[in-house]
C-alpha positions as CSV (number, residue, x, y, z in Angstrom):
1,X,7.1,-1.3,-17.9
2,X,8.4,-4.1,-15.7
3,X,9.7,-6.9,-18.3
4,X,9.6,-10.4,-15.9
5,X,12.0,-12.5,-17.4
6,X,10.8,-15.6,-15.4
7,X,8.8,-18.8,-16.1
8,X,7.6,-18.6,-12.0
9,X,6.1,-15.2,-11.3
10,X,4.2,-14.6,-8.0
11,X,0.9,-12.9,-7.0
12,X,0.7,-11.8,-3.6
13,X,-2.5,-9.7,-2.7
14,X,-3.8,-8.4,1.0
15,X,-5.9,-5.7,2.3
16,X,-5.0,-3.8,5.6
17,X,-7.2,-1.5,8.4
18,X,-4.7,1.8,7.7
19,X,-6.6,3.4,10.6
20,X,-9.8,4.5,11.8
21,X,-9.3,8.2,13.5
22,X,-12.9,8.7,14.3
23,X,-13.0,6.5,17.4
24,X,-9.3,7.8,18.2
25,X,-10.2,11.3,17.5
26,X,-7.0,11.0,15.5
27,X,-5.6,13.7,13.3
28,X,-7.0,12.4,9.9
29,X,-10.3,13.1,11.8
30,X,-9.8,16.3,13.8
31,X,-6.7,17.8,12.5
32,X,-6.2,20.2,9.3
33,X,-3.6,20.9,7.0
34,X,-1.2,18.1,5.0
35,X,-1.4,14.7,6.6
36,X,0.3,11.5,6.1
37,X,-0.3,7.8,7.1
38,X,2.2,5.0,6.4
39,X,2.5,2.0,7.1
40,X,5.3,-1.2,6.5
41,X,3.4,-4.0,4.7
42,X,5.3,-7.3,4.5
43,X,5.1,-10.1,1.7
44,X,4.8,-13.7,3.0
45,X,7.8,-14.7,0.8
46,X,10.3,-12.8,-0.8
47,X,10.2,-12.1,-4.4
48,X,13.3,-12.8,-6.6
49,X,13.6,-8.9,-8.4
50,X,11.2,-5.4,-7.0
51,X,7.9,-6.4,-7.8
52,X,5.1,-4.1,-8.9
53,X,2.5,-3.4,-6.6
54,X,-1.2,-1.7,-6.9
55,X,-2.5,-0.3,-4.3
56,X,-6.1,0.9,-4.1
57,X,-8.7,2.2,-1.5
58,X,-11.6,-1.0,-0.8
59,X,-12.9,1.8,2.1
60,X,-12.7,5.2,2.6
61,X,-14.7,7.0,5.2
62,X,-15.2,11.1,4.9
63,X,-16.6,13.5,6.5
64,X,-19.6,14.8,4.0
65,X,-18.8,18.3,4.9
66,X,-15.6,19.1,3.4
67,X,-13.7,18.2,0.4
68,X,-12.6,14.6,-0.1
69,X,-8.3,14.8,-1.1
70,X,-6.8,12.0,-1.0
71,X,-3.5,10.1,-2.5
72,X,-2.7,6.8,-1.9
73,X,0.9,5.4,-3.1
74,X,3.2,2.3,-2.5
75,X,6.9,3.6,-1.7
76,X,10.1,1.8,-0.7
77,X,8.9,-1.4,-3.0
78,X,11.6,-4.1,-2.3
79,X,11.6,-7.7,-2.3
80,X,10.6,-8.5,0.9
81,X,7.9,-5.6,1.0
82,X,6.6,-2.2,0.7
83,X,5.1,0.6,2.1
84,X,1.7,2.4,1.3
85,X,0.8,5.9,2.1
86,X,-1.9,7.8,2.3
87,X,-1.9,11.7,2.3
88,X,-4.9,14.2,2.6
89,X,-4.6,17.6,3.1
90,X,-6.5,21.3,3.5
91,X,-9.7,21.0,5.6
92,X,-10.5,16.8,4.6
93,X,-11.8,14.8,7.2
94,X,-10.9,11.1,6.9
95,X,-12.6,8.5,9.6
96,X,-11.0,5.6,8.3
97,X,-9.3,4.0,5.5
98,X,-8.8,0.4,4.3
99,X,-7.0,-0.3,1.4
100,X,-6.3,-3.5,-1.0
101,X,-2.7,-4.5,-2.6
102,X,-1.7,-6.5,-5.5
103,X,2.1,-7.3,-5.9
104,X,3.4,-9.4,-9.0
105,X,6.8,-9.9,-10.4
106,X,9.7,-13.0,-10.5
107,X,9.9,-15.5,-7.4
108,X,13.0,-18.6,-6.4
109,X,12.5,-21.5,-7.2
110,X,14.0,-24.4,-5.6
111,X,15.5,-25.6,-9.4
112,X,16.8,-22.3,-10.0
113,X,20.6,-22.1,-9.9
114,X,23.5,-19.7,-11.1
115,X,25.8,-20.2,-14.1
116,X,29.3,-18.3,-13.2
């Protein structure tokens, strides 16, 4: 649990095109075996501590033939960003993937100031 010891706390929130393989004939879509995706996604401003972040899938495209795996995480959560991957593995076959992020935690304010 994330205590937010701030009276200004920030809610940032986007959804990003991770990739769409089955035009590409990328490896999500033709390849086999453990596959990763990841990609840098950037806050507007910079938070004042690490937020928290959700990250969810809003579309996922799969082959109807096979197994659907899939794990979606955020990793490397800083203030200025984070990024989100997506892993599948064995025989899945992923077309494309959207997904959908929430971030909240403690933001500057102009008024803020440090007691030394």
């Amino acid at each position: 649990m994330q205590i937010i010891n701030s009276s200004r706390i920030g809610i940032a929130q986007g959804s990003v095109d991770l990739f769409s393989d089955f035009e590409e004939g990328g490896d999500m879509w033709t390849g086999e075996g453990a596959r990763m995706r990841r990609q840098w996604i950037a806050f507007a401003k910079p938070y004042a501590t690490t937020p928290m972040v959700h990250v969810s899938l809003t579309l996922w495209d799969m082959d109807s033939a096979h197994n659907v795996r899939a794990d979606l995480t955020a990793e490397n959560v800083s203030e200025t960003g984070f990024e989100t991957v997506f892993r599948t593995w064995l025989d899945t076959r992923v077309a494309r993937v959207r997904i959908s992020w929430l971030a909240i935690g403690a933001v500057h304010h102009e008024d803020d100031w440090d007691v030394l």
